[in-house]
ROVEXLO-316711 format. One record per residue (C-alpha): residue number from 1; residue in one letter; x, y negated, z. Coordinates in pm, 1 decimal, always signed. Each point is the difference from the previous one (the first is absolute). Layout:
<sites>
pos NUM&code A&east X&north Y&up Z
...
</sites>
This chain:
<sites>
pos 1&code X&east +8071.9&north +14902.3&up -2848.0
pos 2&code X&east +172.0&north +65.9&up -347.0
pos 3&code X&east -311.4&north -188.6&up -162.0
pos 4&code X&east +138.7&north -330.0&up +258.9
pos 5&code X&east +319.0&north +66.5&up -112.4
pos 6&code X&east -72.3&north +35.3&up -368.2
pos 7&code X&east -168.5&north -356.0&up +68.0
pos 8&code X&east +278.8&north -142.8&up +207.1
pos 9&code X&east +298.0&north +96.5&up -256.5
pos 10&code X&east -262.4&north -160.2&up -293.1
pos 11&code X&east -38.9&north -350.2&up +176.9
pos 12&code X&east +336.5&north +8.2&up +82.1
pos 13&code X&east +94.1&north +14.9&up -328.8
pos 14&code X&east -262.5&north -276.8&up -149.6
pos 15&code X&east +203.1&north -231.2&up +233.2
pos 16&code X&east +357.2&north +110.8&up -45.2
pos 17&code X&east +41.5&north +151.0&up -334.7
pos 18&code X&east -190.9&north -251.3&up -141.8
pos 19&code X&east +323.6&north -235.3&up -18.8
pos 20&code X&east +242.9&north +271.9&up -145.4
pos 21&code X&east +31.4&north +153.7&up -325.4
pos 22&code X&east +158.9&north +229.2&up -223.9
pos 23&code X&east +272.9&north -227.7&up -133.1
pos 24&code X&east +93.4&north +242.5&up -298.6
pos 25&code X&east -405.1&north -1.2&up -129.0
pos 26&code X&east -15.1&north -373.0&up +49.3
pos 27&code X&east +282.9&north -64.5&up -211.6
pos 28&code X&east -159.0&north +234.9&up -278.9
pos 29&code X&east -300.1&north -173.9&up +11.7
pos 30&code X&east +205.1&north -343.5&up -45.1
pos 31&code X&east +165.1&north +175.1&up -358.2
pos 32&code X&east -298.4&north +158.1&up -85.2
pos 33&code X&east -146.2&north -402.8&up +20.6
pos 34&code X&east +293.3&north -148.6&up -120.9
pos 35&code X&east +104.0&north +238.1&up -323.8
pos 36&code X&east -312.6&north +225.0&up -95.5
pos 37&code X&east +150.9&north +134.3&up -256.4
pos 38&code X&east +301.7&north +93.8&up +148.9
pos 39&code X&east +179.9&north -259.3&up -259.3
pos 40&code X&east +314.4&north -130.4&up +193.9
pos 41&code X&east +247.5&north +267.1&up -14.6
pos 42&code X&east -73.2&north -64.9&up -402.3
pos 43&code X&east +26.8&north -311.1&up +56.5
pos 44&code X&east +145.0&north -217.5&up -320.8
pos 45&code X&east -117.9&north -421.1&up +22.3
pos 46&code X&east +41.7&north -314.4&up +11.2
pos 47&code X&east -44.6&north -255.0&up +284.7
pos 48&code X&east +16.0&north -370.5&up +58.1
pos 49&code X&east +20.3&north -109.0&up +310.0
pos 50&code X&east +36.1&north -363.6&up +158.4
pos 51&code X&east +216.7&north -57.5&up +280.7
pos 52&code X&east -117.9&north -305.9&up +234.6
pos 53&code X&east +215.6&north -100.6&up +298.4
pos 54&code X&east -32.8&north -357.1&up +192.0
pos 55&code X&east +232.4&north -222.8&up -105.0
pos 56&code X&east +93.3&north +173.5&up -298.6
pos 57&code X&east -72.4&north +0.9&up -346.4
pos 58&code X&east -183.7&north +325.8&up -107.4
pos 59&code X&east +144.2&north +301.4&up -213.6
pos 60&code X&east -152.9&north +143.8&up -246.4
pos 61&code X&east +122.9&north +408.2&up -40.5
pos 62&code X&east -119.1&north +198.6&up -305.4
pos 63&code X&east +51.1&north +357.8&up +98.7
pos 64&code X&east -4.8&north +302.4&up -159.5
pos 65&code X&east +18.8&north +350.9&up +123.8
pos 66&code X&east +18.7&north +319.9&up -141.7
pos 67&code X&east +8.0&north +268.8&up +252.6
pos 68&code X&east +48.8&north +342.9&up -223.0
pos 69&code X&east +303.5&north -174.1&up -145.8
pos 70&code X&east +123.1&north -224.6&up +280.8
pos 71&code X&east +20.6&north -319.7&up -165.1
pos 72&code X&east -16.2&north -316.8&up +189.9
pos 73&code X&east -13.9&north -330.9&up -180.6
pos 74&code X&east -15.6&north -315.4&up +197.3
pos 75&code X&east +5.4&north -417.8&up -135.6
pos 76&code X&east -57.7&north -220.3&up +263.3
pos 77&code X&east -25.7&north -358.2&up -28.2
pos 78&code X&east +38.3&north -295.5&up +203.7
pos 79&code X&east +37.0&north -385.5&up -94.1
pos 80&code X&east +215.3&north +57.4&up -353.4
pos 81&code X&east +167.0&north +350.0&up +79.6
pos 82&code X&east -53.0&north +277.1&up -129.5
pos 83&code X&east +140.8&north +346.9&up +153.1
pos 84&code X&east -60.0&north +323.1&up -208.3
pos 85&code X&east +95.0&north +341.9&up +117.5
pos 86&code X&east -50.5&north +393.9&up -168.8
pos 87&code X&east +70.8&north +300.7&up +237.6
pos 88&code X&east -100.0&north +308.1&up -180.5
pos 89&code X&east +181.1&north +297.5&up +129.9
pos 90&code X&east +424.0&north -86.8&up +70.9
pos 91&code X&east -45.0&north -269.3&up -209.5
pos 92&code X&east +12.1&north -366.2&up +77.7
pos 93&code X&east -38.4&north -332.0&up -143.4
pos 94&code X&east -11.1&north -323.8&up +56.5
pos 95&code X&east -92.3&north -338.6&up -190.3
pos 96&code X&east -0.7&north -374.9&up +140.1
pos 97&code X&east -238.4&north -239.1&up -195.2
pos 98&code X&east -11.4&north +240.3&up -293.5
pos 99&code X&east +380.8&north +132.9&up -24.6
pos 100&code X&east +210.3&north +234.2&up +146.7
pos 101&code X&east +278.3&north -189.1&up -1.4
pos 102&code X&east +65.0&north -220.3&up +314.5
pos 103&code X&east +244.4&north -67.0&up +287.0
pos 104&code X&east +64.5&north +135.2&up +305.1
pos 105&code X&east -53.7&north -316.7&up +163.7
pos 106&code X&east -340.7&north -31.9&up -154.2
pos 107&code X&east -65.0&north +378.1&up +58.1
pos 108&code X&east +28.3&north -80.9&up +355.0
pos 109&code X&east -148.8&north -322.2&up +45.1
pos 110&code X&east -303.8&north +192.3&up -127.8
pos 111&code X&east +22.6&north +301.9&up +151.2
pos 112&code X&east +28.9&north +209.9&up -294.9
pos 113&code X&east +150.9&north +339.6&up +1.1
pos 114&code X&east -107.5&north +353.1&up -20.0
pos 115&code X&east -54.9&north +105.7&up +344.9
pos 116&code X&east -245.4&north -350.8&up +51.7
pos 117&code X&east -169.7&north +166.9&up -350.7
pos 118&code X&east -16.2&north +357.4&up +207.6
pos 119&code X&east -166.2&north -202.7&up +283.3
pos 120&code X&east -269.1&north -172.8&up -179.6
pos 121&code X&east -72.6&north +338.0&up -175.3
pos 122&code X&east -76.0&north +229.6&up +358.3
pos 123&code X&east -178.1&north -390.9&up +127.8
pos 124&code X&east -267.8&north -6.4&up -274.4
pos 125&code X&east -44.5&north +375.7&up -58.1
pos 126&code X&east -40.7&north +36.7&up +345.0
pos 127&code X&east -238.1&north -301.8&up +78.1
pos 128&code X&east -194.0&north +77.6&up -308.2
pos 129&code X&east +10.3&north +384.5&up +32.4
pos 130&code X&east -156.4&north +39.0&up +329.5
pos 131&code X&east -188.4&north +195.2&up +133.2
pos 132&code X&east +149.1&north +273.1&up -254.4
pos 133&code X&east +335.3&north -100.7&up +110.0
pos 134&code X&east -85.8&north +139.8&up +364.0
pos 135&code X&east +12.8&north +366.3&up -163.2
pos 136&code X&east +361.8&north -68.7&up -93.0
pos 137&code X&east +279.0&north +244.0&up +154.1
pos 138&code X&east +149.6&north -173.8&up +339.9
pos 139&code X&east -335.2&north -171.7&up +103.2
pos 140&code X&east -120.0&north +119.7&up +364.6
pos 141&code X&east -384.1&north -9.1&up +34.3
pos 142&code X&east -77.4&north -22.7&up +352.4
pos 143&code X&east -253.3&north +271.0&up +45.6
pos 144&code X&east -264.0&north -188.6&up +238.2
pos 145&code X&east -143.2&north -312.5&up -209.3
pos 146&code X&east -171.9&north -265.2&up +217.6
pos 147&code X&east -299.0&north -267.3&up +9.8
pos 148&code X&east +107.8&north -348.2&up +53.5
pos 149&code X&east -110.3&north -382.1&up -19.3
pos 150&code X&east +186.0&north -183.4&up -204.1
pos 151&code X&east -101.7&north -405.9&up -65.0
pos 152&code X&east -357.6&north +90.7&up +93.0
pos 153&code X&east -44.2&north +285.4&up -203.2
pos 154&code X&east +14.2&north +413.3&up +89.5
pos 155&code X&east +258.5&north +184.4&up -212.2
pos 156&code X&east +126.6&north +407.5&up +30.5
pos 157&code X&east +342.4&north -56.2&up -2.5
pos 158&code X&east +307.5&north +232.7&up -124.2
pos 159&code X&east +324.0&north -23.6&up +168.7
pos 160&code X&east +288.0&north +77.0&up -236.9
pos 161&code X&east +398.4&north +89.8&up +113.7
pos 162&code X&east +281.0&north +62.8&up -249.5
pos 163&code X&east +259.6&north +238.7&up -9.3
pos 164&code X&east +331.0&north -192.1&up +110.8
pos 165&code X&east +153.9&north +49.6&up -324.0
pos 166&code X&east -326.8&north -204.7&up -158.2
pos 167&code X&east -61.2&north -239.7&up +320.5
pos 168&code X&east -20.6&north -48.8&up +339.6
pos 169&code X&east -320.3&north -298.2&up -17.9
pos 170&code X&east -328.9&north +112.7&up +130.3
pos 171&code X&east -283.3&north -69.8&up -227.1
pos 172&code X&east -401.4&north -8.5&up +77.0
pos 173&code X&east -201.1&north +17.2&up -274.9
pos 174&code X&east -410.9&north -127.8&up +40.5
pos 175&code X&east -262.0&north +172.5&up -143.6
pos 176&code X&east -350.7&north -110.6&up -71.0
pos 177&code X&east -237.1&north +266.4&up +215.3
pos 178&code X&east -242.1&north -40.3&up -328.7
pos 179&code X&east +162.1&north +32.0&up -278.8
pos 180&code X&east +351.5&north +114.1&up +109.9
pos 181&code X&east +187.4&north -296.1&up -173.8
pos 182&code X&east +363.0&north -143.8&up +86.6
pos 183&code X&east -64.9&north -370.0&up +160.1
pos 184&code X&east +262.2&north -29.1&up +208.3
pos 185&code X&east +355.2&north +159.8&up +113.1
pos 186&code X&east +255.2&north -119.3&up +189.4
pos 187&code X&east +311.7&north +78.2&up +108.4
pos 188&code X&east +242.1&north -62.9&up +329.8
pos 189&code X&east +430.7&north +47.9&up +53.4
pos 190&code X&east +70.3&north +282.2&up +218.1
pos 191&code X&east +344.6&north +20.1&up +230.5
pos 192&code X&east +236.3&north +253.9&up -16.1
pos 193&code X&east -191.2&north +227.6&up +245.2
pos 194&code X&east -304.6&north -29.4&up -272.9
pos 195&code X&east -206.3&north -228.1&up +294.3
pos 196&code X&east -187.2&north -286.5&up -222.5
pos 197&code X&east +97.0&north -340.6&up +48.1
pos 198&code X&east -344.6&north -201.4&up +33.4
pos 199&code X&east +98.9&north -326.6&up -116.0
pos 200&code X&east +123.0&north +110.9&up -346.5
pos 201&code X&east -93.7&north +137.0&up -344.3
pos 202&code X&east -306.5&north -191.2&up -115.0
pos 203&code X&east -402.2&north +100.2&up -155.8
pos 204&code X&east -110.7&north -9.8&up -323.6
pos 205&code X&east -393.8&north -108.9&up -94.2
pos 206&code X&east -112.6&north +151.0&up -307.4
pos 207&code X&east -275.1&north -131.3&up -215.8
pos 208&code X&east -190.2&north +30.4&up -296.4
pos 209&code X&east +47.2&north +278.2&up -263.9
pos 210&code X&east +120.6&north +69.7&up -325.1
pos 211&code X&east +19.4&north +285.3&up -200.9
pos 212&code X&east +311.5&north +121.6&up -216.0
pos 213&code X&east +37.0&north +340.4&up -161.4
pos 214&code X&east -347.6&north +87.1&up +219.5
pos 215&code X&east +186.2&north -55.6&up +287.2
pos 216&code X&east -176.3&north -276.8&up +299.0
pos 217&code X&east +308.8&north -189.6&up +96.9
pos 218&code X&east -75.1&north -279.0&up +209.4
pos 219&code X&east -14.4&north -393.5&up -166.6
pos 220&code X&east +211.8&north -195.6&up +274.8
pos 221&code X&east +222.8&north +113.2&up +259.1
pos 222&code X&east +37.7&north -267.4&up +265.2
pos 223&code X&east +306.5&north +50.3&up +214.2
pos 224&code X&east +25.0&north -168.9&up +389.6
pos 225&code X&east +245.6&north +75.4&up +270.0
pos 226&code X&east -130.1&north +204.6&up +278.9
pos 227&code X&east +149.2&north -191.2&up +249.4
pos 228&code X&east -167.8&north -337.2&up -50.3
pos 229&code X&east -246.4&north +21.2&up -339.1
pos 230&code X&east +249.7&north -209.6&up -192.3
pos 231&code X&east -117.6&north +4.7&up -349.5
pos 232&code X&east +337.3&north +143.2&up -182.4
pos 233&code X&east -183.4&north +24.3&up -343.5
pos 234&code X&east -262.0&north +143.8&up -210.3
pos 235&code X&east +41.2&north +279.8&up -328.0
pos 236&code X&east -269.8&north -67.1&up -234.8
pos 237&code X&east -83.5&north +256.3&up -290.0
pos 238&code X&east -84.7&north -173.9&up -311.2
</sites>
């Protein structure tokens, strides 16, 4: 009888535990994939991305970030403007087509302050940080990771809640069952009772691979809505 249930308990488990996983050793085997070396936290490098939209001209950014002395330099530009901006610690500034003098009218009409500057900085350290970023303080791994089809192909995927104070979107992030890489997250609006609102947020595809400061950050990030597939744009690392 115990030998039965010995065999019972195993089958069981080839059918149901096969599609759950440990969402915490999943995640470590996406940074141990993604950053070898264990590189970002020292991180310190440039980036240039391109910015595609439809419709739109494209934006060029050249980034750079230097983590151990939070420093954030941004230029992005589009048609003949140029927008410049250099956080490092309290300080702030700002330059539009190469000066720092400008209006207030043109300071708006472009969107050019500090706290836009402050945005851009979490935006690309984020995006270009993860999956390291999902060992930050505030992020809540959901313990149970699952298996699930996404456009025709099986992922193990990690769902990811924020502390209030850091944000109330639910995000899903797609591993490769081989190799453990990133290749797709997305993320959804929640209501104020925290229920997810189906019809919002949007997915990102990631392809291709580069490698800066030995870390494997993906080539192009190609954003849709979740609610229809509308192409909003694609990130491409030069």
């Amino acid at each position: 009888m115990l030998y039965k249930a010995f065999l019972l308990i195993t089958v069981g488990c080839l059918f149901s535990c096969q599609n759950s996983h440990d969402a915490n050793q999943l995640l470590n085997q996406s940074i141990s994939y993604h950053d070898p070396e264990n590189n970002w936290s020292n991180f310190a490098d440039s980036l240039k991305v391109i910015m595609e939209s439809p419709g739109r001209p494209s934006r060029t950014s050249h980034i750079y970030i230097d983590l151990p002395n939070d420093e954030f330099y941004l230029k992005a530009i589009r048609d003949s403007v140029q927008m410049e901006s250099l956080l490092k610690r309290d300080s702030c500034k700002l330059k539009l087509n190469g000066s720092e003098i400008f209006s207030q009218e043109e300071a708006e009409a472009y969107n050019l302050n500090c706290e836009r500057a402050g945005m851009y900085k979490n935006y690309y350290t984020y995006l270009y940080g993860l999956p390291m970023k999902l060992r930050d303080e505030g992020t809540l791994i959901t313990p149970v990771a699952e298996t699930r089809e996404f456009m025709g192909k099986t992922y193990n995927v990690v769902e990811v809640r924020y502390d209030p104070e850091t944000g109330s979107d639910i995000w899903y992030f797609y591993f490769d069952t081989e190799t453990h890489a990133m290749e797709v997250y997305q993320f959804f609006k929640t209501d104020d009772s925290g229920k997810k609102d189906p019809d919002s947020g949007e997915y990102i595809i990631l392809e291709g691979m580069s490698v800066i400061s030995g870390i494997k950050m993906p080539k192009t990030r190609t954003w849709y809505y979740n609610k229809d597939n509308k192409l909003l744009g694609a990130d491409v690392l030069q």
